[in-house]
C-alpha positions as CSV (number, residue, x, y, z in Angstrom):
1,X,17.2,-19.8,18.0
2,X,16.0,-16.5,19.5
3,X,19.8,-15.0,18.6
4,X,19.0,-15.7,14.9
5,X,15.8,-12.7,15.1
6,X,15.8,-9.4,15.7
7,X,14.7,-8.1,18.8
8,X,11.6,-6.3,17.0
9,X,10.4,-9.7,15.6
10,X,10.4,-11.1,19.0
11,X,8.1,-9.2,20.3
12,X,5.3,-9.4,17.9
13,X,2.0,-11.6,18.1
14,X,1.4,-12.5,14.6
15,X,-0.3,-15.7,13.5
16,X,2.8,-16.3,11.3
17,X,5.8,-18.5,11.4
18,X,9.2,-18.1,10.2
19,X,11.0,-21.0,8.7
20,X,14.4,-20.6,8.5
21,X,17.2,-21.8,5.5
22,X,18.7,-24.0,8.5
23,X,15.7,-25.7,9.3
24,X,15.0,-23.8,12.7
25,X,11.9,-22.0,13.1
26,X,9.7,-19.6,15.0
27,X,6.6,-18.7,15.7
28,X,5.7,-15.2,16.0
29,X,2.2,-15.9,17.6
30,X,-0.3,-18.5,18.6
31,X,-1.9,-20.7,16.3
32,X,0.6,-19.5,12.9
33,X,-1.7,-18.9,9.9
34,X,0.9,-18.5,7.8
35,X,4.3,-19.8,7.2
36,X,7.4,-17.3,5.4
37,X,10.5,-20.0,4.5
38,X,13.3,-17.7,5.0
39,X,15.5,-19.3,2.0
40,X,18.6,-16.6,2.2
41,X,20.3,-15.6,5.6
42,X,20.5,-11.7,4.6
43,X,16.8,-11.6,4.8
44,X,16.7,-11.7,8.1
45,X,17.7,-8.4,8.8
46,X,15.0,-6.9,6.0
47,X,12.8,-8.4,7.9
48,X,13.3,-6.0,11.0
49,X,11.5,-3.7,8.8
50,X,9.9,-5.1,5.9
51,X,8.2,-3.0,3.4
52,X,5.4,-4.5,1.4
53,X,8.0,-3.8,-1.8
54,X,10.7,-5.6,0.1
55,X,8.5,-8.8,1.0
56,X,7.1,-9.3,-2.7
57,X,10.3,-8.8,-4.3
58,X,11.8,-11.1,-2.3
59,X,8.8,-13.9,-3.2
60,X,9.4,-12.8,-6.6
61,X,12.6,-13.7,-6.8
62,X,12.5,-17.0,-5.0
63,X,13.9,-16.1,-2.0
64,X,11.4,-16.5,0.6
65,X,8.2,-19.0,0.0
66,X,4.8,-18.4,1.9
67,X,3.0,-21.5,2.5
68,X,-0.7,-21.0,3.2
69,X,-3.6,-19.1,2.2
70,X,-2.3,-16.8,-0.5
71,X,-4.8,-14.0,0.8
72,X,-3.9,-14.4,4.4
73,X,-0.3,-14.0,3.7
74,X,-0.9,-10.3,2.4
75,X,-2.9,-9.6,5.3
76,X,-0.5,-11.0,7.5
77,X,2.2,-9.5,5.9
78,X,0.5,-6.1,5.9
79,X,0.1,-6.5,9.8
80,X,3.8,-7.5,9.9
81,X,4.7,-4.4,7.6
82,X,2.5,-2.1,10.3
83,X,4.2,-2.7,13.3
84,X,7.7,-2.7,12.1
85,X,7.5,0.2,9.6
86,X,7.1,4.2,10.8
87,X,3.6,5.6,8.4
88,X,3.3,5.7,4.9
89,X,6.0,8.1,2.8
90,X,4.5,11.7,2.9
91,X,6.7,12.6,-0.4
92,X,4.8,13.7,-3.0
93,X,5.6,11.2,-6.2
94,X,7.4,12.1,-9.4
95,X,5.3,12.5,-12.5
96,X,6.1,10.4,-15.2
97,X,6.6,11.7,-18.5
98,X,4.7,9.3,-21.5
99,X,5.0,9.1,-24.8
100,X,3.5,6.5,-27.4
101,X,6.3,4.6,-27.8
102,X,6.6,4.4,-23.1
103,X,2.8,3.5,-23.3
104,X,2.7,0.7,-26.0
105,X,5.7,-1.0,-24.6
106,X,4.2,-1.3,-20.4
107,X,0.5,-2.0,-22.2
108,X,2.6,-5.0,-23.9
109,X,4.5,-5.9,-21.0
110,X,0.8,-6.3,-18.8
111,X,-1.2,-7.6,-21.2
112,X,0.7,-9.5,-23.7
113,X,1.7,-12.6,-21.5
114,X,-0.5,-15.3,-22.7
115,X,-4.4,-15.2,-23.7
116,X,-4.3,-18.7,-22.5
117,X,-2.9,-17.1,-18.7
118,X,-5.8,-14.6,-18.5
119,X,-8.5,-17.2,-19.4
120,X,-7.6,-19.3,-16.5
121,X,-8.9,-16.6,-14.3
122,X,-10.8,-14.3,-15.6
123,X,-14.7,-14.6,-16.5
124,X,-16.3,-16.2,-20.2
125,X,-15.9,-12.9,-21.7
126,X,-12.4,-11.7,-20.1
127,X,-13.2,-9.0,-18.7
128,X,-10.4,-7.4,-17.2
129,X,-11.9,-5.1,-14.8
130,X,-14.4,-4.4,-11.9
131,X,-17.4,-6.2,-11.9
132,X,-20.7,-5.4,-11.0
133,X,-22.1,-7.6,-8.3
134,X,-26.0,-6.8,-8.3
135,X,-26.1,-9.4,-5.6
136,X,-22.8,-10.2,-3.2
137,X,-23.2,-14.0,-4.1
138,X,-23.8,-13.6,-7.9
139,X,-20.9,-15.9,-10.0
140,X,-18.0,-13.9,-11.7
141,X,-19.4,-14.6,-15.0
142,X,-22.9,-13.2,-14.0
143,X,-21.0,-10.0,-12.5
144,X,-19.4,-9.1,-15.4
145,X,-22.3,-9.0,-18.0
146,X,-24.2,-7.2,-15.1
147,X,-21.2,-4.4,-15.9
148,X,-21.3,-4.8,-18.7
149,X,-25.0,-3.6,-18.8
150,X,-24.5,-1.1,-16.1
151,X,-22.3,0.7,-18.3
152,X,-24.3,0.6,-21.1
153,X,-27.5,1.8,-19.1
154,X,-25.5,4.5,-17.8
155,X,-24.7,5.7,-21.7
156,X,-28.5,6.0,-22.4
157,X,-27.2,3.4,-25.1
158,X,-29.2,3.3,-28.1
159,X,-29.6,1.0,-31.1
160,X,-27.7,2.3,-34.1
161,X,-25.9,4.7,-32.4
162,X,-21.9,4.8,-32.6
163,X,-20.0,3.9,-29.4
164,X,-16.3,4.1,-28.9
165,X,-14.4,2.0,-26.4
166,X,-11.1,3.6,-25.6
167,X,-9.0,0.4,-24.2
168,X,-11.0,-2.1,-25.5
169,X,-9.0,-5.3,-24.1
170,X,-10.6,-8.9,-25.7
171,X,-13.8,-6.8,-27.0
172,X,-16.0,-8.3,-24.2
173,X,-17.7,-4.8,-24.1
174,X,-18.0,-3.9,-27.5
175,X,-19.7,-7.7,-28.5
176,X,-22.1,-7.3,-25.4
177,X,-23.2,-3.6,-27.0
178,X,-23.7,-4.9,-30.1
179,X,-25.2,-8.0,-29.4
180,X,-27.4,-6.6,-26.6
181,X,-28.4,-2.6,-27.6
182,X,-27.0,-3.1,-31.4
183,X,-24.8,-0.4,-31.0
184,X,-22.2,-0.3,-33.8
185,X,-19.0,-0.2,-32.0
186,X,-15.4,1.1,-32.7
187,X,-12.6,-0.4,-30.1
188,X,-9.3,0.5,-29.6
189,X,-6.3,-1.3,-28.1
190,X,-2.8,-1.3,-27.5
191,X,-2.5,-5.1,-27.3
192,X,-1.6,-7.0,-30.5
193,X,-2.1,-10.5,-28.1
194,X,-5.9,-8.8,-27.1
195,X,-6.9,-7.7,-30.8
196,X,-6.0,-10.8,-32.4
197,X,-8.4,-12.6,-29.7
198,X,-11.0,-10.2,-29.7
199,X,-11.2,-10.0,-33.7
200,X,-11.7,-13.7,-33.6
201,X,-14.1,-13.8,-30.8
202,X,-16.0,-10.8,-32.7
203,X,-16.4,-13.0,-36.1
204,X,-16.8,-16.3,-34.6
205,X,-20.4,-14.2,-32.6
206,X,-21.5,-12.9,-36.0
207,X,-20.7,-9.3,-35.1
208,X,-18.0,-8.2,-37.8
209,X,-20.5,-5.9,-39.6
210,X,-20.5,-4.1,-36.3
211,X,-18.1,-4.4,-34.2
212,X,-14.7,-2.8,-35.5
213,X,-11.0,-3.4,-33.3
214,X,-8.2,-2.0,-34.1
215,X,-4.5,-0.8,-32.7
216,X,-4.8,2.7,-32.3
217,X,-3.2,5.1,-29.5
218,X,-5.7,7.3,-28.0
219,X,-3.4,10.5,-28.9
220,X,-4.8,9.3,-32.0
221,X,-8.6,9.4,-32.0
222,X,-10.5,11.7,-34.7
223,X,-11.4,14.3,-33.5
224,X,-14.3,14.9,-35.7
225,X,-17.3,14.3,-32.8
226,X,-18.4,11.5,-35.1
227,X,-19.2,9.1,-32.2
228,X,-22.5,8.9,-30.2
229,X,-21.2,7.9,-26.7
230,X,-17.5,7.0,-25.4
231,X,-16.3,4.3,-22.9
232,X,-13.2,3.9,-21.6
233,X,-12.7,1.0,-18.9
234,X,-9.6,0.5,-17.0
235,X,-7.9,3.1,-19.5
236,X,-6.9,6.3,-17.5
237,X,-4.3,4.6,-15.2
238,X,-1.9,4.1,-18.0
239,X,-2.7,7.5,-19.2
240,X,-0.4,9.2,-16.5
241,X,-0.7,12.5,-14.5
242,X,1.2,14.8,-17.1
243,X,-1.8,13.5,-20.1
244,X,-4.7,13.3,-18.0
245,X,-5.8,16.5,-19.7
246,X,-4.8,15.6,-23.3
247,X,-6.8,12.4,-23.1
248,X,-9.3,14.2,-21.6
249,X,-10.0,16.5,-24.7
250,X,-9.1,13.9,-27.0
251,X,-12.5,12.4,-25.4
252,X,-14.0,15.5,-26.2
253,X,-13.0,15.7,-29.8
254,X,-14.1,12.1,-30.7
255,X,-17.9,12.3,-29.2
256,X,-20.6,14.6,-30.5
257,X,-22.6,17.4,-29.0
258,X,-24.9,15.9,-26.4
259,X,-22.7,12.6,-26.4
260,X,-22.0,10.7,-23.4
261,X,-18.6,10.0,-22.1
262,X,-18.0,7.4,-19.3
263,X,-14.7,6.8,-17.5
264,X,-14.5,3.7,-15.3
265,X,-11.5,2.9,-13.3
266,X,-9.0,3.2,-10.9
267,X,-8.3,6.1,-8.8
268,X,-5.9,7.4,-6.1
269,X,-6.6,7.2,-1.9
270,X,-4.7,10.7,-1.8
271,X,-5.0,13.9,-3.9
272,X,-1.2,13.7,-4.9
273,X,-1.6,10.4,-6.3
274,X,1.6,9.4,-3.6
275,X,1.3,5.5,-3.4
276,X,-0.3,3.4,-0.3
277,X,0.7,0.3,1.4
278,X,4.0,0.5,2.8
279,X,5.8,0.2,-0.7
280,X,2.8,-1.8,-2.5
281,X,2.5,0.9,-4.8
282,X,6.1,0.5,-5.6
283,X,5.9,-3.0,-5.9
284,X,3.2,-2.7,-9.0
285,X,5.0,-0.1,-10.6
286,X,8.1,-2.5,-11.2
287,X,6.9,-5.8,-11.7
288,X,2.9,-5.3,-12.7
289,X,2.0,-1.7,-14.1
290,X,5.0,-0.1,-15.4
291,X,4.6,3.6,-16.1
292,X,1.3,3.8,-14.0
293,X,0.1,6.2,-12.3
294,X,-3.4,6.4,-10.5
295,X,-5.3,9.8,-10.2
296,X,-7.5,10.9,-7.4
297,X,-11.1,11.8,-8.3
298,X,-10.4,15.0,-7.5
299,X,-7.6,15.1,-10.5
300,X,-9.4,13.0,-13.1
301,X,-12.6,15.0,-12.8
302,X,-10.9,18.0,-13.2
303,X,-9.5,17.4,-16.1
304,X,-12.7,16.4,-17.8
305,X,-14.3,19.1,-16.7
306,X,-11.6,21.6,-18.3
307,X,-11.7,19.4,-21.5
308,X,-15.4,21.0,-21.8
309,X,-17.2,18.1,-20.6
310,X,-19.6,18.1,-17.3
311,X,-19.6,15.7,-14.8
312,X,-23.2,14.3,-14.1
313,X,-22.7,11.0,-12.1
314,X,-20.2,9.5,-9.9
315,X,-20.3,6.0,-8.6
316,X,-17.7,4.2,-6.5
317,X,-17.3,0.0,-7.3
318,X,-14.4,0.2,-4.6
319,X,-15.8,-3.2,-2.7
320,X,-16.7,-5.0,-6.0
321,X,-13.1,-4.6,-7.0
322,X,-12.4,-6.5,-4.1
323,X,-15.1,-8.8,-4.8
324,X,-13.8,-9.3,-8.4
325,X,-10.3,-9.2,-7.3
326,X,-10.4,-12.1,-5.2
327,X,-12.3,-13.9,-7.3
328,X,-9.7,-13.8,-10.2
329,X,-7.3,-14.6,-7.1
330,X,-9.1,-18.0,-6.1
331,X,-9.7,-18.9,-9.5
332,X,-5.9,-18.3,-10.0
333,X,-5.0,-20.2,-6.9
334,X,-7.2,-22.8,-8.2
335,X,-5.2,-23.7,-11.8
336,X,-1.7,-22.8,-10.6
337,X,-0.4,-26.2,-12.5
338,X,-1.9,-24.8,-15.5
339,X,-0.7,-21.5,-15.0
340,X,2.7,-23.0,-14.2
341,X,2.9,-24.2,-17.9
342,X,1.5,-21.3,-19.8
343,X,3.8,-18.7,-18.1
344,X,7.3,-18.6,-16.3
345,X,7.8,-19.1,-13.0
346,X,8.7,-15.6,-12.0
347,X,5.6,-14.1,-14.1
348,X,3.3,-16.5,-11.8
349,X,4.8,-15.2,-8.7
350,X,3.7,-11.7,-9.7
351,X,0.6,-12.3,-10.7
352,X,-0.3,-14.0,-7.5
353,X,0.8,-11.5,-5.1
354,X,-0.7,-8.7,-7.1
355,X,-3.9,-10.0,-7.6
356,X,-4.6,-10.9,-3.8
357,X,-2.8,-8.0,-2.4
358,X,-5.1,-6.0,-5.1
359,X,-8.3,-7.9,-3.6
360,X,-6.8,-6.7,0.0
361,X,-5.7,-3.0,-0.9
362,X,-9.3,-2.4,-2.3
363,X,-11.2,-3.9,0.2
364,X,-9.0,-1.7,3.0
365,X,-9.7,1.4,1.3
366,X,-6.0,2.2,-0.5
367,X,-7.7,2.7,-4.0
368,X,-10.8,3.1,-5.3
369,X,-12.8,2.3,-8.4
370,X,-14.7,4.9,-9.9
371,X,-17.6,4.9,-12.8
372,X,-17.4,9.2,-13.7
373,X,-20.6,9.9,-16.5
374,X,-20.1,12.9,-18.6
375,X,-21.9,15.1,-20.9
376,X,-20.5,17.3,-24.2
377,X,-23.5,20.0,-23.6
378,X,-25.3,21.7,-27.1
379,X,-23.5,25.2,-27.6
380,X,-26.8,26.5,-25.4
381,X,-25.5,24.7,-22.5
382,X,-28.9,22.1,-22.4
383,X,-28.7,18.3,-22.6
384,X,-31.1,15.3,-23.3
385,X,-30.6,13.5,-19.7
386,X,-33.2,12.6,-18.0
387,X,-33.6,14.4,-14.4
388,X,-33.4,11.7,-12.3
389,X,-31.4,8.5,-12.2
390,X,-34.4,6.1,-12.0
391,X,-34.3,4.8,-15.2
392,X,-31.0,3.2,-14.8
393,X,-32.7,0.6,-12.0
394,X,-36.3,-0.4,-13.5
């Protein structure tokens, strides 16, 4: 049995167990955890140094099986990736070029699987994005109209006044300013699968007369500063390095003088934007998020800031990512017989590993979440913000 390792798996003390395609097995520790079913001979000798890429691709194409805890076989995994792998890949990535016809097809390729898919998992309102856990044990649901709010609080957002939503998804946002701070609202999507549920959801609430979705590409936006405030949620990952600064002032355009602009999402461990996780990065960029490519704070700010807006509050929501992220995970986990008939097997195997190796990547620190507030100032330089922050917590 020992013949059929490598030497370097040997030596390890992992609570993990390999079973092979002949029935043999090993255990690489005490007290396994975890079990990999080796299905295919030449993945024995990936495993002597097993990216994170390498591992998921291989689940994702049948080839190995875990068999435990779907959260404990990323972390496992990681730990198996760390001792066999040298440090992460110091080369700086290659930008990506993106055009509207590159941006439609990856936002259809993410978010166009199956309405029915997402609302196994995700809260009442599908909202696909970090939550905001007030308190740690607070339900999913509860979380994400406590966003929700935050973000609106954060806006100063004021009855009557005209709010766009860059990257609208199902219109959860948009119903929840109308409804709550009768905001008229303007949303915009790439998804034909989330406009045709979020018009529905919007007329079946009674909101029609002010809540307005539509398919419209950012690149697109009038740029006319007819809007009051601007929120865009889980939008400037798909945007891509080489347009951070076109989206940037095409937010400028679209709000008025004094308006509020508020950028919520994902952002980059390292200034370069390289990806983390001993090939995770990779991993998402060929099976979940194609054409994505996360900014660092750093990079994103800038670019607002150049656009001629000013930067006036930054929040990090990297540990209720993780929160949210294993959340959708369990709740995954939890209808995988349902799932298993709305989508195809593969598309299941994706979506499993990437949203508990999301839950892990956030809560080690990889990527971030970041809420970044912004200001179009009067032509005298002077905005209506109020000094302190204290009225967003009374």
């Amino acid at each position: 049995m020992l013949a059929q390792l490598p030497p370097a798996l040997q030596s390890l003390h992992l609570p993990l167990r390999l079973k092979l395609w002949d029935g043999n097995q090993f255990d690489l520790g005490p007290s396994p955890q975890v079990t990999i079913l080796v299905k295919e001979p030449q993945l024995i000798s990936q495993l002597s140094h097993p990216s994170m890429d390498q591992l998921g691709t291989a689940f994702v194409e049948g080839k190995l099986e875990l068999e435990g805890d779907i959260g404990e076989a990323i972390r496992v995994c990681d730990e198996l990736s760390e001792a066999l792998l040298t440090d992460e890949d110091e080369t700086p990535p290659q930008r990506l070029a993106h055009d509207k016809s590159t941006d439609a097809e990856a936002i259809s390729y993410h978010y166009d699987v199956s309405n029915a898919f997402y609302q196994l998992w995700l809260d009442q309102d599908m909202a696909y994005s970090c939550a905001y856990f007030r308190e740690p044990d607070n339900t999913l649901d509860q979380a994400q109209q406590d966003k929700f709010d935050h973000l609106c609080r954060k806006l100063r957002l004021e009855a009557g006044e005209y709010l766009l939503d860059v990257g609208c998804g199902w219109g959860g946002l948009a119903r929840f300013a109308a409804r709550e701070y009768g905001a008229k609202v303007f949303g915009i999507t790439l998804s034909k699968e989330q406009l045709k549920l979020g018009r529905e959801r919007v007329k079946a609430e009674g909101l029609a007369e002010k809540v307005d979705l539509q398919i419209l590409d950012y690149r697109d936006l009038p740029q006319d500063g007819r809007f009051d405030k601007v929120v865009s949620v889980g939008m400037f990952e798909h945007v891509g390095h080489a347009n951070l600064a076109l989206y940037s002032q095409k937010l400028f355009g679209a709000v008025r003088e004094g308006g509020l602009v508020m950028n919520h999402g994902i952002t980059a461990k390292h200034v370069d934007g390289r990806p983390v996780g001993r090939g995770a990065g990779e991993f998402i960029d060929r099976y979940v998020f194609p054409h994505g490519e996360l900014p660092h704070l750093s990079m994103i700010s800038a670019s607002i800031c150049e656009a001629g807006l000013e930067v006036v509050d930054v929040e990090s929501l990297r540990l209720h990512y993780a929160k949210t992220l294993h959340h959708w995970s369990e709740n995954l986990e939890n209808q995988l017989h349902k799932a298993a008939a709305l989508v195809p097997e593969k598309t299941l195997r994706i979506w499993r590993l990437y949203l508990a190796g999301c839950a892990y990547a956030f809560q080690k620190g990889w990527i971030n979440l970041h809420q970044i507030l912004a200001v179009k100032p009067y032509a005298d330089g002077h905005h209506d913000l109020p000094w302190t922050r204290e009225d967003l917590y009374r």
